[in-house]
C-alpha positions as protocol buffer text, in pm:
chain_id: "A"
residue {
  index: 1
  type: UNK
  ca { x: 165 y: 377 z: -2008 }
}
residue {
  index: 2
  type: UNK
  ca { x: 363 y: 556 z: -2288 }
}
residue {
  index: 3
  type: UNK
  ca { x: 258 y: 935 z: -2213 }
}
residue {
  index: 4
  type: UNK
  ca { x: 2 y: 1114 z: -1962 }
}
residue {
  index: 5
  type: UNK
  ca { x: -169 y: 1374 z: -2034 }
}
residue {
  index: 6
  type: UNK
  ca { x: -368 y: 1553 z: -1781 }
}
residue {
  index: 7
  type: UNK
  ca { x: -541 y: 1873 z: -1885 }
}
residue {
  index: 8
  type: UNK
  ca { x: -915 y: 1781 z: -1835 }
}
residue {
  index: 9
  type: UNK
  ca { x: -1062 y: 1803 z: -1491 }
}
residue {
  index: 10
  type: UNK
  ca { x: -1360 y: 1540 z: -1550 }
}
residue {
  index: 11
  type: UNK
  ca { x: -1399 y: 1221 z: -1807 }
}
residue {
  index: 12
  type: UNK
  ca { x: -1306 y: 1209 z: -2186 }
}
residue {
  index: 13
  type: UNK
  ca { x: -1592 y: 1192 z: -2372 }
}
residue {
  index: 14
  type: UNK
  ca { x: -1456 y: 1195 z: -2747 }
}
residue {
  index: 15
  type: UNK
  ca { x: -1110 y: 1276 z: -2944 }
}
residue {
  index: 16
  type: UNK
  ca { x: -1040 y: 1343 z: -3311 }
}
residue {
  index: 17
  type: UNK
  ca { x: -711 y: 1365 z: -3490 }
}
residue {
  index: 18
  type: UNK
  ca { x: -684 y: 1689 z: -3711 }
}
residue {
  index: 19
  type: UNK
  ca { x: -336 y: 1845 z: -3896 }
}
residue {
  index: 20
  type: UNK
  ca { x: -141 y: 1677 z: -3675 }
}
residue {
  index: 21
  type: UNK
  ca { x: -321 y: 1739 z: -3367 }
}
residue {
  index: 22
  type: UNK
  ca { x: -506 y: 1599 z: -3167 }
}
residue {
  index: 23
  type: UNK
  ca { x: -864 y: 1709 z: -3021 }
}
residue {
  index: 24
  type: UNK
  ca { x: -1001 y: 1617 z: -2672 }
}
residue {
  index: 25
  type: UNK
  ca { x: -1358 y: 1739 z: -2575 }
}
residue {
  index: 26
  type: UNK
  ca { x: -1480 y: 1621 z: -2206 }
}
residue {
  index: 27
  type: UNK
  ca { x: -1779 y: 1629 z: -1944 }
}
residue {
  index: 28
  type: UNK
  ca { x: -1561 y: 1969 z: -1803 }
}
residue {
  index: 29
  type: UNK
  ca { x: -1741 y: 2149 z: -2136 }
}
residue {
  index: 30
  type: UNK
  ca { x: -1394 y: 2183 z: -2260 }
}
residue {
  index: 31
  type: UNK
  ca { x: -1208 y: 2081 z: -2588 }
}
residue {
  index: 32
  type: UNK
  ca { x: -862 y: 2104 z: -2603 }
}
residue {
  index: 33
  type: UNK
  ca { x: -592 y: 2106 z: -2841 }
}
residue {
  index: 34
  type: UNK
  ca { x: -279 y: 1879 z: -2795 }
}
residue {
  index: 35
  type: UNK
  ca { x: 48 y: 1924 z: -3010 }
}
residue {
  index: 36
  type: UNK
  ca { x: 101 y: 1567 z: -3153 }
}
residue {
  index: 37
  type: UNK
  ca { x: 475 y: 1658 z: -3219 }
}
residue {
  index: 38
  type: UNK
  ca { x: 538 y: 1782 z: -2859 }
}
residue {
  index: 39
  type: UNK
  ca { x: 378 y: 1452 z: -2729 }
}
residue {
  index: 40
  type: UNK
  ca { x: 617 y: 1285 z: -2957 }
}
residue {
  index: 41
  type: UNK
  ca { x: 936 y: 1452 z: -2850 }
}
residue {
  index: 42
  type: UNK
  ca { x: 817 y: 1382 z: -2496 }
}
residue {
  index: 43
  type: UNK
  ca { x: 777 y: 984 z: -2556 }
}
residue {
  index: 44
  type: UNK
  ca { x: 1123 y: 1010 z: -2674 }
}
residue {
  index: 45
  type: UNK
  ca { x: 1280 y: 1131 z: -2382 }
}
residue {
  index: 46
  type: UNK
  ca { x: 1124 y: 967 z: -2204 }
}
residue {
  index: 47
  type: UNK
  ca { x: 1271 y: 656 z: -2389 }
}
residue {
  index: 48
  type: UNK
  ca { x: 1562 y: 792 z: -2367 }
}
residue {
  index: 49
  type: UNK
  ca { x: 1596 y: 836 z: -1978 }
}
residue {
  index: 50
  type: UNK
  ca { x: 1424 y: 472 z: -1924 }
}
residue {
  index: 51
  type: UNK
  ca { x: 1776 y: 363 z: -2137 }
}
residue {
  index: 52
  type: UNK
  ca { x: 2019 y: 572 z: -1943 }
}
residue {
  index: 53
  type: UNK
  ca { x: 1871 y: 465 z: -1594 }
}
residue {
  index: 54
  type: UNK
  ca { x: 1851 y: 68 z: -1693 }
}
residue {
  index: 55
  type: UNK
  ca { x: 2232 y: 142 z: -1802 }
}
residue {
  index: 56
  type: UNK
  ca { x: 2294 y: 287 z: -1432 }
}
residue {
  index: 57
  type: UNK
  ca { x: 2168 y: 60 z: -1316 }
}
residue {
  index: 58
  type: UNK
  ca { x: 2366 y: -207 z: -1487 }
}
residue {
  index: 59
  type: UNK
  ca { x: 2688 y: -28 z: -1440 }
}
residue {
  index: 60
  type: UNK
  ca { x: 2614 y: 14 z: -1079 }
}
residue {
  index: 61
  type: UNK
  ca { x: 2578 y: -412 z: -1025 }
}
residue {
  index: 62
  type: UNK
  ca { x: 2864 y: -403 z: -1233 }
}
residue {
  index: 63
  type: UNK
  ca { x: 3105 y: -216 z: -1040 }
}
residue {
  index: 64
  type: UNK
  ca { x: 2992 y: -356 z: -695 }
}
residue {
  index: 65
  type: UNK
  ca { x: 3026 y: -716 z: -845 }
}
residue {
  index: 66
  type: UNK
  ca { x: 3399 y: -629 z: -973 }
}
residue {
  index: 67
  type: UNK
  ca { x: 3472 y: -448 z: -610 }
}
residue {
  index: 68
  type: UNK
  ca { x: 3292 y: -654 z: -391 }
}
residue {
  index: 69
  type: UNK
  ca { x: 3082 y: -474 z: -263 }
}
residue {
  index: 70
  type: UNK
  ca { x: 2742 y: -524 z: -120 }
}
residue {
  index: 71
  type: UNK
  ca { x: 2423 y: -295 z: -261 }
}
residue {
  index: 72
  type: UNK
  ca { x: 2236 y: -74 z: -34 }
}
residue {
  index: 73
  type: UNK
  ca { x: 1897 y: -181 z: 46 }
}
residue {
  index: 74
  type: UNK
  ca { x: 1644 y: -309 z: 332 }
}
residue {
  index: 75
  type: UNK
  ca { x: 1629 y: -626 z: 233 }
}
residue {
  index: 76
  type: UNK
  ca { x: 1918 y: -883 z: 454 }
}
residue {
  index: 77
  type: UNK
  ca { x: 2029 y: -530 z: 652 }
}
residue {
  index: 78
  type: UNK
  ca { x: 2061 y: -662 z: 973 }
}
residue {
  index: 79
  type: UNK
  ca { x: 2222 y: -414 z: 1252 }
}
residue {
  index: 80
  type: UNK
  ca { x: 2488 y: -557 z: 1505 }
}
residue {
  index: 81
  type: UNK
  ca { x: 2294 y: -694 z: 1765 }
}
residue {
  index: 82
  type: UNK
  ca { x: 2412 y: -886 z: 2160 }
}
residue {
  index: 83
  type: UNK
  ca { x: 2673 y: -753 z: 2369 }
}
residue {
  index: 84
  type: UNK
  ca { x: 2978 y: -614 z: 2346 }
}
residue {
  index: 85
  type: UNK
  ca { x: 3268 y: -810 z: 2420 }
}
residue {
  index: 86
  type: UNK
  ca { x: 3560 y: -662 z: 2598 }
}
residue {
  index: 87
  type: UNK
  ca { x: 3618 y: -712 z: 3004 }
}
residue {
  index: 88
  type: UNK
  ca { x: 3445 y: -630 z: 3276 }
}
């Protein structure tokens, strides 16, 4: 999904595209307007945070590869388990 918008509170029934905006009308009796450049400028941020969060991501694997260390995560976390050695 590139963009949600949520505005209408029942089922889309038509749209038209009109000066660069966009027209919804719905089975809520409402029609509304949506600001085609505003959607645009949200898709690209959007973008832009899915890039910066895959790059984390990669630096993150990265730097525990180089330092050896293990990620955090549920999967192969096993707690100490048995007793403790030591005298009695």
């Amino acid at each position: 999904m590139i963009e949600e918008l949520t505005g209408h509170e029942n089922g889309v029934t038509c749209l038209e595209f009109a000066n660069r905006e966009l027209f919804s009308g719905s089975f809520d009796h409402y029609i509304i307007c949506w600001d085609l450049p505003e959607i645009e400028k949200r898709i690209h941020e959007r973008s832009l945070m899915r890039e910066e969060d895959i790059l984390s991501r990669r630096m993150e694997l990265d730097y525990s590869i180089v330092h050896g260390k293990k990620r955090k995560g549920k999967k192969g976390a096993k707690g100490k388990k048995g007793k403790k050695k030591g005298k009695k």
